[in-house]
C-alpha positions in Angstrom: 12.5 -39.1 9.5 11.6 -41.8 12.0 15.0 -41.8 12.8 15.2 -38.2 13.8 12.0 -38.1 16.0 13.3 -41.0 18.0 15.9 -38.7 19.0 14.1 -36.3 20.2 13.2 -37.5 23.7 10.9 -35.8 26.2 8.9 -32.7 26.7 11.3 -30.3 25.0 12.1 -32.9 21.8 8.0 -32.8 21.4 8.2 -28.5 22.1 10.5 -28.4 19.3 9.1 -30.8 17.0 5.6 -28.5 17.6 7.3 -25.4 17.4 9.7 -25.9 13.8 6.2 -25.3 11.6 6.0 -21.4 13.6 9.6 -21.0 13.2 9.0 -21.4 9.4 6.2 -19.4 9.2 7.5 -16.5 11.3 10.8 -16.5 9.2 8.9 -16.1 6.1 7.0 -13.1 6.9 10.2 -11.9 8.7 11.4 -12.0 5.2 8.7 -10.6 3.6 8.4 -7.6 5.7 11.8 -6.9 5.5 11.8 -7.1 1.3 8.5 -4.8 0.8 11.4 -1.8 0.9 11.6 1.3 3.4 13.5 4.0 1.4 11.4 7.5 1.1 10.7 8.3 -2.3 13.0 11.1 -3.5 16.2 9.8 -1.1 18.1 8.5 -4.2 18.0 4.8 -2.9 16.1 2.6 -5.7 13.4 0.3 -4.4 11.2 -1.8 -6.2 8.4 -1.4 -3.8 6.1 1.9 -2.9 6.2 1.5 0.7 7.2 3.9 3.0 7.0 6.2 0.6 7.4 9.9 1.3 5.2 12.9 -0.6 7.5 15.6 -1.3 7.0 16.3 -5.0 4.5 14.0 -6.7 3.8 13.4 -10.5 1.4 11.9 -12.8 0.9 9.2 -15.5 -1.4 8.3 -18.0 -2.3 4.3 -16.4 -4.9 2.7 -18.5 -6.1 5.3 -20.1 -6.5 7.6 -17.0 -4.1 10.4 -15.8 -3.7 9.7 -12.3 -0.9 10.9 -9.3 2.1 8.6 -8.8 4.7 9.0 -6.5 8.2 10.3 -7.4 9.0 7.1 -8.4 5.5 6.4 -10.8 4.3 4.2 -8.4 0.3 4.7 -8.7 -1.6 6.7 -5.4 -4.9 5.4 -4.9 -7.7 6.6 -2.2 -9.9 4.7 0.2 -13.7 4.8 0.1 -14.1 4.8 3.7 -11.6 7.7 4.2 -12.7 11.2 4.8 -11.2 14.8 4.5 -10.0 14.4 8.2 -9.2 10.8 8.8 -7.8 8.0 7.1 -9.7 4.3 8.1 -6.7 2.5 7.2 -4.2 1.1 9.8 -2.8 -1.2 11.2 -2.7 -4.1 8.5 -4.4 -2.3 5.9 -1.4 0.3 6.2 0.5 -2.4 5.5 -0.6 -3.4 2.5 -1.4 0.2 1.6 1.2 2.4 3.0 0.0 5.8 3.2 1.8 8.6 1.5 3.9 10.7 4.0 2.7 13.9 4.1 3.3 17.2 2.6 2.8 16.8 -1.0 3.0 18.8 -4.1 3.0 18.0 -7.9 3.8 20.6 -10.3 0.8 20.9 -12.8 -1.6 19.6 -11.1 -4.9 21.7 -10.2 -6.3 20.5 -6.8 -5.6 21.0 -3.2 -3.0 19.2 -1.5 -3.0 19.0 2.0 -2.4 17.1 5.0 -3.9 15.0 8.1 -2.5 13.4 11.2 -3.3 10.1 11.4 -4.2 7.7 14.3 -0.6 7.0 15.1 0.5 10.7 15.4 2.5 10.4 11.5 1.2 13.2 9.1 -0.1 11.7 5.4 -0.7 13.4 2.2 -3.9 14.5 0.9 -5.1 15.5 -2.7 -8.9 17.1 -3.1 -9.5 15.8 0.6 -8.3 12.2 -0.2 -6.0 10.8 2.0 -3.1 8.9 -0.4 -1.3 5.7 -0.3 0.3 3.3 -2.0 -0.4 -0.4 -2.8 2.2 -3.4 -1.7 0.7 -5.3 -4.9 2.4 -3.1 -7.5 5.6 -4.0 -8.0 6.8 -1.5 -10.4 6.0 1.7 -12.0 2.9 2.2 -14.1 1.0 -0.9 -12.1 -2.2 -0.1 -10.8 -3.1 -3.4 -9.2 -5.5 -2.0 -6.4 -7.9 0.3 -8.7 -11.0 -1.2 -8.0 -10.3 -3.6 -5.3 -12.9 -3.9 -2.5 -10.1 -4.4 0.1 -9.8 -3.5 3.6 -13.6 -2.5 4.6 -13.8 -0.5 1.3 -13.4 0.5 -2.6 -10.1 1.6 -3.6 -9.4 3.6 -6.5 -6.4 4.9 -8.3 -6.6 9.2 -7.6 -6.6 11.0 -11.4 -5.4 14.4 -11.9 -9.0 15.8 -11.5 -9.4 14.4 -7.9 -11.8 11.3 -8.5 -11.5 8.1 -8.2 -10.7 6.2 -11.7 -12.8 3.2 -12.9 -12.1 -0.2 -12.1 -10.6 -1.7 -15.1 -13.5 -4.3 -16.6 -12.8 -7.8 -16.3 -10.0 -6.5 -14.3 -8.9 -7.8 -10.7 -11.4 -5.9 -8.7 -13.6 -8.1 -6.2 -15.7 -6.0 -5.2 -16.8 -4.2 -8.2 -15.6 -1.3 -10.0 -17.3 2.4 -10.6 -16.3 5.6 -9.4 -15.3 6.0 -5.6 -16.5 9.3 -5.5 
């Protein structure tokens, strides 16, 4: 090790020396961002993550013990507390972790409204009962529901059931912030 730092001489041997650590740390989220998976639900390409995805038609699942709307794919929806009929409060790097669901949605058998809104960056995301929808980058597969419950973000999140409400947090379950109804 000595070795190679004696090599590197001057101003730009130290620059790189101090820069190697940000290399390594941009490279990883580099990494990360590019595995979290951009195919639209319903395109035919599998992907073992629910972001990007895109509404078209939606379905349900009974997810501990609840019936709640997944995506094409059964990957849990959830809502945000802070949300309201007309605007989502989630961007920027909460829409990264919860990728909102791309807008127009339907789900056969389901009674509820589904609807629309624009969002802050001009896209258009999916609505059920005057929820906005999304996705969470912590479930991996189908049937997960790792963000029902989770004070996250500024607010409550809770998986969306077939009657419009939030589910409860699972008890003893990975919520930080409590659990309850979110509506």
């Amino acid at each position: 090790m000595i070795r190679s730092l004696t090599r590197l001489k001057g101003r730009n041997g130290l620059r790189m020396l101090l820069a190697l650590p940000a290399i390594a740390a941009a490279a990883t989220v580099l990494a990360a961002c590019s595995s979290s998976g951009t195919s639209a639900a319903g395109s035919g390409t599998s992907t073992s993550s629910p972001a990007a995805v895109t509404a078209g038609s939606l379905k349900t699942a009974t997810i501990g013990g609840a019936t709640v709307l997944t995506s094409s794919k059964g990957f849990t929806l959830y809502s945000f507390a802070p949300d309201t009929s007309a605007k989502s409060n989630c961007n920027g790097a909460c829409a990264q972790n919860w990728p909102p669901v791309q807008g127009p949605a339907t789900a056969a058998g389901v009674t509820g409204t589904f609807g629309t809104i624009k969002r802050s960056d001009g896209s258009v995301q999916a609505t059920f009962d005057g929820h906005p929808l999304y996705t969470f980058v912590g479930d991996t597969a189908p049937g997960q529901a790792k963000g029902n419950g989770l004070n996250a973000a500024g607010g409550l999140w809770h998986e969306i059931t077939t009657s419009g409400t939030g589910a409860p947090a699972p008890a003893g379950g990975s919520s930080s912030g409590g659990g309850g109804y979110g509506y």
